[in-house]
DOKOLPA-649538 format. One line per 8 residues: number of its first residue (from 1); for each residue x, y, z of N, C-alpha, C. Coordinates in Angstrom, 2 decimals. Layout:
BEGIN
NUM) X/Y/Z/X/Y/Z/X/Y/Z ~ ...
# end
This chain:
BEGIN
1) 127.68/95.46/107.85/127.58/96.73/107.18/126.21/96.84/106.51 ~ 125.38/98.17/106.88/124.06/98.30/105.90/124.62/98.61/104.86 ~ 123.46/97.96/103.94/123.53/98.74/102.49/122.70/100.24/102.66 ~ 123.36/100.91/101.75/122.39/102.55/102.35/121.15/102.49/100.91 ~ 120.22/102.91/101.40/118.85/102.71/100.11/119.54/103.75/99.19 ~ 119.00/103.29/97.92/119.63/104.39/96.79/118.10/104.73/96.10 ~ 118.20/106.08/95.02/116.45/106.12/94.47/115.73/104.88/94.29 ~ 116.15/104.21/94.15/115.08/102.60/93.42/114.57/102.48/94.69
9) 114.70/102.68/95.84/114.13/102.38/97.32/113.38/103.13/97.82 ~ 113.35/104.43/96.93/112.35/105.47/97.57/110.67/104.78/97.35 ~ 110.09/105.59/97.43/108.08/105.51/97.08/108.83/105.91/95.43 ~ 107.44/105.21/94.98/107.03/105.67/93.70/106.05/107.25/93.65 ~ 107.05/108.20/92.41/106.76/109.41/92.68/105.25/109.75/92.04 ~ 104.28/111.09/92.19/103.19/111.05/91.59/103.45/110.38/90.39 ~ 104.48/111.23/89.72/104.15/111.23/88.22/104.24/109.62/87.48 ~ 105.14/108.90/88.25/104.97/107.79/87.92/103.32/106.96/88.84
17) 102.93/107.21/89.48/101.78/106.42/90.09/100.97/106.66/88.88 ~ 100.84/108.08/88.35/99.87/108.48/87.45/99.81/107.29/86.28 ~ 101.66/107.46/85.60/101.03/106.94/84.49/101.36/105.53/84.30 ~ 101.26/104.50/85.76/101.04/103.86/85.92/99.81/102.82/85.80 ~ 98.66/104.32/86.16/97.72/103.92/86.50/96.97/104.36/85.06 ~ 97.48/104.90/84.71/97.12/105.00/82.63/97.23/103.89/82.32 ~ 98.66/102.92/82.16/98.76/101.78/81.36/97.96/100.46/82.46 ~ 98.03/100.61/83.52/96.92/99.94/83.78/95.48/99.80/83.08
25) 94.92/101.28/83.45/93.78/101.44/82.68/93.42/101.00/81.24 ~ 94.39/101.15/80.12/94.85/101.31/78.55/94.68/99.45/78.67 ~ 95.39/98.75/79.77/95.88/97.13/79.62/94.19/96.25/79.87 ~ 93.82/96.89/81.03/92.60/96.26/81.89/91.27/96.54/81.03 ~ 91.57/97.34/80.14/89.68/97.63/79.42/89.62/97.14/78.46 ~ 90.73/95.70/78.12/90.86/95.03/76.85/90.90/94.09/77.73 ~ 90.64/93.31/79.10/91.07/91.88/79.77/89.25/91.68/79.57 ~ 89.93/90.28/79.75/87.96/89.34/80.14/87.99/89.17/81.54
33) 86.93/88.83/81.47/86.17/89.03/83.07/87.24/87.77/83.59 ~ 87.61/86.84/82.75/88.14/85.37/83.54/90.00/85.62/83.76 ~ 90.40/86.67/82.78/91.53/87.49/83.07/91.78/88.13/84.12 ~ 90.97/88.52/84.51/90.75/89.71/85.17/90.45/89.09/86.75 ~ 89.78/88.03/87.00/89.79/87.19/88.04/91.01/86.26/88.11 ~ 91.84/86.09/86.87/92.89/85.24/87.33/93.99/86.14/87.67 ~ 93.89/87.46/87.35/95.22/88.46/87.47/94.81/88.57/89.18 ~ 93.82/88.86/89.74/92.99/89.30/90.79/93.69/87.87/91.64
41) 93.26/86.55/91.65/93.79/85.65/91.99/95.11/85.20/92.25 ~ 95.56/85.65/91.22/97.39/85.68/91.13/97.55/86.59/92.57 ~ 97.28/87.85/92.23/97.78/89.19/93.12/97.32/88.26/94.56 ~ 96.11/88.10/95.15/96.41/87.83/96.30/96.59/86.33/96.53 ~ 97.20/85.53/96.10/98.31/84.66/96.09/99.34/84.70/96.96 ~ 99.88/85.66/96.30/101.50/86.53/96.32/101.87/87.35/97.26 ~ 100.53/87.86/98.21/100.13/89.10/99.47/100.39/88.33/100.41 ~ 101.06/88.57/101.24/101.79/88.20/102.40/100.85/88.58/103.67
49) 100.09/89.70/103.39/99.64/90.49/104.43/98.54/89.73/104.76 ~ 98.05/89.17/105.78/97.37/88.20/106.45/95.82/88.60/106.22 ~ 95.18/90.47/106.37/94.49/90.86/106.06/93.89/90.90/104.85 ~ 94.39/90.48/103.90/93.52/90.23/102.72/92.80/88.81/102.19 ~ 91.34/89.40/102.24/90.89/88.25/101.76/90.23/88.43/100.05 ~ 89.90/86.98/99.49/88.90/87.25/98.26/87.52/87.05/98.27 ~ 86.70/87.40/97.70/85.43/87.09/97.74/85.07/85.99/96.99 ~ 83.78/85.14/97.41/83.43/84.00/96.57/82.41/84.65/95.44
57) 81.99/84.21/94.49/82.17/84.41/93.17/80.53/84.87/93.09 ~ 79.81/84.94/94.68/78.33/85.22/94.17/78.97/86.85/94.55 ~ 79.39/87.02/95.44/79.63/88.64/95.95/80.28/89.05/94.72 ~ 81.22/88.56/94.27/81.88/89.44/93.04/80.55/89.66/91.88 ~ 79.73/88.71/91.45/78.50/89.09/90.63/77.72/90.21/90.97 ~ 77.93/89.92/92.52/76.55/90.87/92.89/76.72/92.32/92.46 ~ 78.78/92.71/92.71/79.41/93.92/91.81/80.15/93.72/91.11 ~ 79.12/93.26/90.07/80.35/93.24/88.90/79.65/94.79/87.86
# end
């Protein structure tokens, strides 16, 4: 028997992407640069998707 998807399974709607991307913003302009590479580190850790890579640490200077 499927389970049938209920709202929690849909996409995330604008209004939440938005103010998502507020408390992101509000969280991230108070992190340190070494935060901010370990949150970065964590995340693609955790990425399954074969296509992602990280950069070594002169390319991230070059845009930081």
């Amino acid at each position: 028997m499927n389970k049938e998807n209920t709202w929690r399974d849909l996409p995330a709607t604008k209004k939440q992407i938005k103010f998502l991307t507020a408390m992101a913003i509000d969280s991230f302009s108070n992190m340190s640069r070494g935060q901010a590479s370990q949150m970065i580190e964590d995340w693609l850790d955790i990425r399954e998707d074969d296509n992602m890579t990280s950069f070594d640490k002169e390319t991230l200077e070059d845009y930081k």
